[in-house]
C-alpha positions as CSV (number, residue, x, y, z in Angstrom):
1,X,110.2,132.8,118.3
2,X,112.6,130.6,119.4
3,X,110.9,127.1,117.9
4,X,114.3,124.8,118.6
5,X,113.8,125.7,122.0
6,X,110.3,124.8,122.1
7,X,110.5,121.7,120.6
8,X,113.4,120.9,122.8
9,X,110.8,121.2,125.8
10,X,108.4,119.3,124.6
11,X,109.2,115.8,125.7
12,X,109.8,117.1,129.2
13,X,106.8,119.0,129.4
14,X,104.8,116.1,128.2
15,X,106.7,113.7,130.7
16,X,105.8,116.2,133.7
17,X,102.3,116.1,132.9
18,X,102.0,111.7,132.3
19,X,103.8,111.7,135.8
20,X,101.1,114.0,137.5
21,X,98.4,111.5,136.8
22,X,97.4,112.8,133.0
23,X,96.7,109.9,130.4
24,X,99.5,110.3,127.6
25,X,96.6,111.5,125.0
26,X,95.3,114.1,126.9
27,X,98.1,115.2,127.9
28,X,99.6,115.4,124.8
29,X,96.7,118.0,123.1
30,X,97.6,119.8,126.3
31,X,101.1,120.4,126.1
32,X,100.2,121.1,121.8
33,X,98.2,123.8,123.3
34,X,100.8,125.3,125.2
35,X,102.9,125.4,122.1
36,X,100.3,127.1,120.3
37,X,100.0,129.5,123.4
38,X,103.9,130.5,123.3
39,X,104.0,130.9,120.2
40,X,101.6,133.7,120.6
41,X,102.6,134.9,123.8
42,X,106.8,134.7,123.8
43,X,107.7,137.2,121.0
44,X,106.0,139.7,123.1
45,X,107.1,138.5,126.8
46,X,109.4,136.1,127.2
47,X,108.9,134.0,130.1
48,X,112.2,134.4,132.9
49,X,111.4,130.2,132.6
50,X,110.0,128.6,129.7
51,X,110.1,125.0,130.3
52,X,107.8,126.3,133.7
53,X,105.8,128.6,131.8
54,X,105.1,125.1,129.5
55,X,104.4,123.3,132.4
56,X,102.0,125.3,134.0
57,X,99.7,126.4,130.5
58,X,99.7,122.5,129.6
59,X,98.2,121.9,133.1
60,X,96.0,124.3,133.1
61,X,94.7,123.2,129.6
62,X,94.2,119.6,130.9
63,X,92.5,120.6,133.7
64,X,90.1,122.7,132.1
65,X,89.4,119.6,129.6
66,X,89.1,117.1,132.1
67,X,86.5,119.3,134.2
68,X,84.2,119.4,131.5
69,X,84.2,116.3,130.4
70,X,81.5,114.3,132.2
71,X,82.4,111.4,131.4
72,X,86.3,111.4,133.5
73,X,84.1,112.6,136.5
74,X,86.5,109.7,138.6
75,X,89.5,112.4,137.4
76,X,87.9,114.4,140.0
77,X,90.5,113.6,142.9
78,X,93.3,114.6,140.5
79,X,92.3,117.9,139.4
80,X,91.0,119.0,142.7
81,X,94.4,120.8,143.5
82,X,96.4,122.7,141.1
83,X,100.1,122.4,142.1
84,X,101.7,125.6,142.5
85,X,103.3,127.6,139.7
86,X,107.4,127.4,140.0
87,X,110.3,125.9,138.5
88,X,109.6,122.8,136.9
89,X,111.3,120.0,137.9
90,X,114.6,118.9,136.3
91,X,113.3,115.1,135.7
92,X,113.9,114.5,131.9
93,X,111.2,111.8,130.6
94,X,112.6,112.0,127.2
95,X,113.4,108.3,127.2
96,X,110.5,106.6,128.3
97,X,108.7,108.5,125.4
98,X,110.7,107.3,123.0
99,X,110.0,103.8,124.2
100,X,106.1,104.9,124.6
101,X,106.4,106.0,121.0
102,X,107.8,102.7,118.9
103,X,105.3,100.9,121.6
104,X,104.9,97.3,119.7
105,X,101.3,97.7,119.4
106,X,101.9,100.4,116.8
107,X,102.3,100.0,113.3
108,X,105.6,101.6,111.8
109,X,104.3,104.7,110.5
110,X,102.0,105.3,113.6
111,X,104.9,105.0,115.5
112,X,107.3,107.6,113.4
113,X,104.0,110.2,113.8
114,X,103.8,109.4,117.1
115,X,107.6,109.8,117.8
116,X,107.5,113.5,116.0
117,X,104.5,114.7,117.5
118,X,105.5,114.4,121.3
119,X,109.1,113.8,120.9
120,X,110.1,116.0,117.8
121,X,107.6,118.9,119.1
122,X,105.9,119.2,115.7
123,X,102.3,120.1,114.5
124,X,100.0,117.7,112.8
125,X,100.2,120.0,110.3
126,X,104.1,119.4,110.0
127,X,103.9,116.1,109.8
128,X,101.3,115.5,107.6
129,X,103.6,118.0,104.9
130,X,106.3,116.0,105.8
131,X,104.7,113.2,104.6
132,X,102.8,114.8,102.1
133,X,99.1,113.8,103.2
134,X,95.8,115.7,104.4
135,X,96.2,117.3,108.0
136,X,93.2,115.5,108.7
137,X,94.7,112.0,107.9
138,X,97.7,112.4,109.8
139,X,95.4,113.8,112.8
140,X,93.6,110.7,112.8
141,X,97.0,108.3,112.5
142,X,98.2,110.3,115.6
143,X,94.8,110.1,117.4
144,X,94.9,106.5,117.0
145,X,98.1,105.8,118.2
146,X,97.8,107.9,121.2
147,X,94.6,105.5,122.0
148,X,96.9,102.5,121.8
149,X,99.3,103.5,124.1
150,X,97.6,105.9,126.3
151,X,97.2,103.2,129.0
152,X,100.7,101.6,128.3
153,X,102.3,101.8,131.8
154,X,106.2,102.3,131.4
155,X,107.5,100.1,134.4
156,X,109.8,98.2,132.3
157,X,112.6,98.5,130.4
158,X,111.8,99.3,126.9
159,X,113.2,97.9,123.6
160,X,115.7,99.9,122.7
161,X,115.8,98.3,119.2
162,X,112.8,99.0,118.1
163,X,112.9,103.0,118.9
164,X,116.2,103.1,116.3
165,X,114.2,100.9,113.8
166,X,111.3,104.0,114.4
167,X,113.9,106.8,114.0
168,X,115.8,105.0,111.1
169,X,112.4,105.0,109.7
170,X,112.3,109.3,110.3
171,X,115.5,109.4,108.5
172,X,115.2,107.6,105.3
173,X,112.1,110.1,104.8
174,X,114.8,112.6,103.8
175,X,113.3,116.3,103.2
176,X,109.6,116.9,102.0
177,X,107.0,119.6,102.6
178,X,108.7,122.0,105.5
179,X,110.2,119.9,107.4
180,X,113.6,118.4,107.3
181,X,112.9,114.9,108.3
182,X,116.8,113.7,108.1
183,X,118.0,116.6,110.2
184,X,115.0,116.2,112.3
185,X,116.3,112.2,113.0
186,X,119.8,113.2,113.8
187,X,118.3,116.0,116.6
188,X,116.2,113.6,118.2
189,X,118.9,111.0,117.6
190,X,121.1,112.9,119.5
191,X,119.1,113.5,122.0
192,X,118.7,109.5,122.9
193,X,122.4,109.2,122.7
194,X,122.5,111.9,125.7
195,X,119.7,109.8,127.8
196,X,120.8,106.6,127.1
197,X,125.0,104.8,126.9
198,X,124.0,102.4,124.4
199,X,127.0,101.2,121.6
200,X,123.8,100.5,118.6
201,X,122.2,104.5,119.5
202,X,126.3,105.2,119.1
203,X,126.1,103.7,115.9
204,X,122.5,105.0,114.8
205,X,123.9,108.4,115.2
206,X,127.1,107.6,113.5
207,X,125.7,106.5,110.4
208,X,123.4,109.2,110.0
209,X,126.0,112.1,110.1
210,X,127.9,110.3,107.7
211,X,125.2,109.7,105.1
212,X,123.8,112.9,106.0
213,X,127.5,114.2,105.0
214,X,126.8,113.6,101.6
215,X,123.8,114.7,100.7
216,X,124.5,118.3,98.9
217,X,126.3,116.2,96.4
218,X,123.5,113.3,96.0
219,X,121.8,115.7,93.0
220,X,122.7,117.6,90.4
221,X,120.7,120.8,89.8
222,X,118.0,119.5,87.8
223,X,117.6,117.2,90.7
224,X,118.7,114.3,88.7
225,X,120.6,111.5,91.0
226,X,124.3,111.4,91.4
227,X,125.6,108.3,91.7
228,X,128.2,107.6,94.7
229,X,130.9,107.6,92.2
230,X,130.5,110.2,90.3
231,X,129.6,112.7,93.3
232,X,131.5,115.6,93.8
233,X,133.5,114.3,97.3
234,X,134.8,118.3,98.1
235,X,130.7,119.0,98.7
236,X,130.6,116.2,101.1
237,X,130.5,117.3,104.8
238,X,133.6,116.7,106.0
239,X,133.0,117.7,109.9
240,X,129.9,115.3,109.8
241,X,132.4,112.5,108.7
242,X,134.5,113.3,111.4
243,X,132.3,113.3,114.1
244,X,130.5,110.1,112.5
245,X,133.8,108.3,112.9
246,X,134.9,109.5,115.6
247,X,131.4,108.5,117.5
248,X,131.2,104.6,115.4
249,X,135.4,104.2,116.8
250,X,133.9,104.7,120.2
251,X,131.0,102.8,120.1
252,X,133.3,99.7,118.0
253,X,135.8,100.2,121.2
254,X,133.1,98.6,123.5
255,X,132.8,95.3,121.4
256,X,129.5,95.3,121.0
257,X,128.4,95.2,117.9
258,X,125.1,95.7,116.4
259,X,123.9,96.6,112.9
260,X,124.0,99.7,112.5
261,X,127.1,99.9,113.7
262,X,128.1,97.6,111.0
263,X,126.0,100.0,108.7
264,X,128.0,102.6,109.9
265,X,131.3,100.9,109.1
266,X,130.3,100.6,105.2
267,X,129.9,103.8,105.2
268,X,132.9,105.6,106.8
269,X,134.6,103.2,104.4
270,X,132.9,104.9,101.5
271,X,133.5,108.7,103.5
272,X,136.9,108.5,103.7
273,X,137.9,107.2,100.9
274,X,139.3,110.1,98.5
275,X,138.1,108.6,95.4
276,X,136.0,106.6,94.2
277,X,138.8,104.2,92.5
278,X,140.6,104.3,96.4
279,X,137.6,102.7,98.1
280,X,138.6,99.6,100.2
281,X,135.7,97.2,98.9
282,X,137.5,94.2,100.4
283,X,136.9,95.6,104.0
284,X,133.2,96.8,102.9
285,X,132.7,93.2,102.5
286,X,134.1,92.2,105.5
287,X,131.8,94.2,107.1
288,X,128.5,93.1,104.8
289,X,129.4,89.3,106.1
290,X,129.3,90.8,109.7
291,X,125.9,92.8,108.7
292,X,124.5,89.8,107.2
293,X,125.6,87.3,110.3
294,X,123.6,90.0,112.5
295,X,120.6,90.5,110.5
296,X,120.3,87.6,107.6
297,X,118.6,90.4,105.9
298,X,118.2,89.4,101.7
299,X,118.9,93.5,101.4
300,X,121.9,92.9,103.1
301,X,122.9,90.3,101.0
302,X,121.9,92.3,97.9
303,X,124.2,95.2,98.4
304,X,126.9,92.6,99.4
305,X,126.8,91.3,96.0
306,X,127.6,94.6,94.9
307,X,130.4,94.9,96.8
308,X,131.7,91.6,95.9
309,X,131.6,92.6,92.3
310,X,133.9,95.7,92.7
311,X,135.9,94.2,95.3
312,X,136.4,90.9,93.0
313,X,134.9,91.3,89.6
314,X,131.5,91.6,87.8
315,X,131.5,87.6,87.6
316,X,132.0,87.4,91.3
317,X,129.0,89.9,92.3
318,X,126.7,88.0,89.6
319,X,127.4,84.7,91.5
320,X,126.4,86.1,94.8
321,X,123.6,87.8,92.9
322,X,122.8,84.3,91.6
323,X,121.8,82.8,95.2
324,X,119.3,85.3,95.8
325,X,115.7,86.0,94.9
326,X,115.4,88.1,91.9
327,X,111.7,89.4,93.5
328,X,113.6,91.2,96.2
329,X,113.7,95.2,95.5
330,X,116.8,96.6,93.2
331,X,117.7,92.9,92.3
332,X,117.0,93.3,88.8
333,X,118.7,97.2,89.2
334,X,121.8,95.2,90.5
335,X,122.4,92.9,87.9
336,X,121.9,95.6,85.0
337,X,124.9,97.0,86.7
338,X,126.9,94.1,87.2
339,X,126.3,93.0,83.7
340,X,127.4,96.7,82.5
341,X,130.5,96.2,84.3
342,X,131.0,92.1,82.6
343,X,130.4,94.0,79.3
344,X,127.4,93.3,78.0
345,X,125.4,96.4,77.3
346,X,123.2,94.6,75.5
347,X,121.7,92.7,78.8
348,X,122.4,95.6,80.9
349,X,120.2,97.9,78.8
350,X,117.1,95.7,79.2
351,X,117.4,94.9,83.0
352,X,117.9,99.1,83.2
353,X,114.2,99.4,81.9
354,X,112.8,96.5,83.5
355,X,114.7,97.5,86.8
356,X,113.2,101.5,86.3
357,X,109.7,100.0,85.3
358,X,110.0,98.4,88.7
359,X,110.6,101.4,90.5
360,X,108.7,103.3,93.0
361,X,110.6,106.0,93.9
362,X,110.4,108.8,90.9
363,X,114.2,110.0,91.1
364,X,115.8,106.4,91.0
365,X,113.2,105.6,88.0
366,X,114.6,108.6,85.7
367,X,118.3,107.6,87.0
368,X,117.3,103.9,85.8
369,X,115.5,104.8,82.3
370,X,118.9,106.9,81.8
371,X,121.6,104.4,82.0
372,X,119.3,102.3,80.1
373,X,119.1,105.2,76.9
374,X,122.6,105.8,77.1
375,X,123.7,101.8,76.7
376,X,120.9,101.6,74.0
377,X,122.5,105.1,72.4
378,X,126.1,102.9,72.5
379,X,124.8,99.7,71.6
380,X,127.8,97.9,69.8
381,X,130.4,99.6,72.2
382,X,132.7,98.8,74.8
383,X,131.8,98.4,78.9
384,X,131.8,101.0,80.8
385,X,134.9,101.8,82.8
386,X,135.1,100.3,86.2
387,X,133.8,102.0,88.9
388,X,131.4,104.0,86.5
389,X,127.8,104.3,87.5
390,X,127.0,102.5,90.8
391,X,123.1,102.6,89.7
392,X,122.6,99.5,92.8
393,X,124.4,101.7,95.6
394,X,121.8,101.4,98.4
395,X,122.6,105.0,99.3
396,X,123.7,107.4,96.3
């Protein structure tokens, strides 16, 4: 069973079936039941046309729903006439249901369910492993958000912003349960870069193949973080740099830039540098002032401090450090690093387990409680060496 290609489908299929009059959440659980159907029926016949075999099981499935339900009786002139079994039409609706998916009415993580389900072809059941909750409570999330937006009539241009905030959202999931949620973002990234010429999707796309690049070498084989510096840079993908560069020089050529563009800058500056020691923080800060002129974002502002203190010394990073609000996430993780580096293990140690006691995700709080036992285990040495553990890196 071919499962790319049916998830490939999917979007069109479910677009065909909106355009013929079907409301987006009944036509949805149709086109899920087609899916169910090939996966059944293809291994032993292979349709001569899939995405028409799709078309016409989904239809069939929503007519048979909507007849006996009594209550869309005034469906009645729609379902009268089944249109004829044939190729399906080459119209692809993939767009307009990514901008029916991060609808505004929907709340972020309604959205990203939403945006897997008929976009990303996958099962509840996907999802909900992907996210590591019941079936049932993922069914529900998805059943609710298919309510919202089920009369949502696209007749107008939709916001293209808020579907890259939706499938940034996808990607940061990383991998969980049996689904790849990272490479799943890049697929369906990709696939909004062929429907749409936008410089910011450009950019989307960009920075995920190059953080993407690095992830065999973001965990050692106990599963224990790897900071940036310390990574093993002959693991990192170096055909995913390429093509992330390549696509962000393109995008930067239109001079139009956007955030993640910007984002995506950082990080081919981190990509291609050959060391750790060789990394040009003086541009990466040219680009956090452009990032934080675009977004104003206190996160921003956090990992520029960061930068600041590599590309002009511990003291410099604190001071930026200084102007922000220590409540803000990985603030206090931040300056345990910058005072390491100023050489004073003594303050560093205690922010470590403060900043790991603050923690919520369960690798970054054993990475944290670490650099704090090992400056505890030294107490009475020497700093670190520059450049040593980047425990504030927004991206290991």
């Amino acid at each position: 069973m071919n499962e790319a290609l049916l998830r490939s489908l999917t979007p069109s299929v479910l677009g065909i079936l909106v355009r013929r009059g079907a409301d987006f959440a009944a036509a949805e659980d149709a086109v899920q039941d087609a899916l169910v159907e090939a996966v059944r029926v293809w291994p032993g016949d292979m349709p001569r046309d899939p995405k028409g075999w799709l078309v016409t099981v989904a239809w069939r499935r929503f007519l048979d729903a909507t007849r006996a339900d009594a209550s869309r009786r005034r469906r009645e002139d729609l379902v009268d006439e089944e249109p004829a079994p044939g190729p399906a039409p080459a119209t692809d609706d993939t767009l307009q249901l990514y901008f029916l998916c991060a609808h505004p009415s929907l709340t972020p993580s309604s959205a990203v369910a939403l945006t897997l389900r008929a976009v990303g072809g996958l099962t509840t059941r996907q999802i909900a492993r992907a996210y590591l909750v019941p079936e049932a409570t993922m069914a529900q999330r998805i059943s609710r958000a298919k309510r919202t937006v089920s009369g949502v009539r696209l007749d107008r241009p939709g916001d293209v912003a808020t579907v890259l905030r939706v499938l940034y959202l996808v990607f940061n999931e990383g991998y969980s349960g049996d689904v790849d949620l990272a490479a799943e973002a890049i697929r369906l990234a990709r696939q909004l870069a062929a429907a749409i010429d936008h410089p910011e999707v450009a950019g989307l796309l960009a920075l995920m193949l190059l953080h993407h690049a690095r992830r065999a070498a973001r965990t050692a084989p106990d599963g224990s973080l790897v900071p940036l510096a310390e990574q093993d840079r002959s693991r990192w993908d170096t055909r995913a740099i390429a093509e992330g560069i390549g696509i962000l020089q393109t995008a930067l050529s239109r001079d139009r830039l956007g955030e993640f563009q910007a984002q995506a800058a950082i990080a081919a500056l981190h990509a291609d540098a050959p060391t750790a020691e060789e990394t040009d923080w003086v541009q990466i800060v040219e680009w956090y002032d452009e990032l934080a002129a675009l977004t104003d974002s206190p996160v921003v502002r956090l990992n520029r401090a960061v930068a600041v203190g590599e590309a002009d010394g511990p003291r410099a990073g604190l001071a930026a450090l200084a102007a922000l609000d220590d409540s803000l996430p990985r603030h206090t993780a931040v300056a345990a690093y910058l005072h390491e580096r100023d050489g004073d293990p003594t303050v560093a140690a205690r922010l470590y387990t403060d900043a790991a006691a603050k923690a919520t995700n369960l690798a970054e709080r054993a990475h944290l409680t670490r650099q704090a036992a090992r400056l505890n285990a030294r107490r009475g040495g020497g700093p670190s060496k520059a450049g040593g553990d980047r425990a504030a890196d927004p991206r290991p």
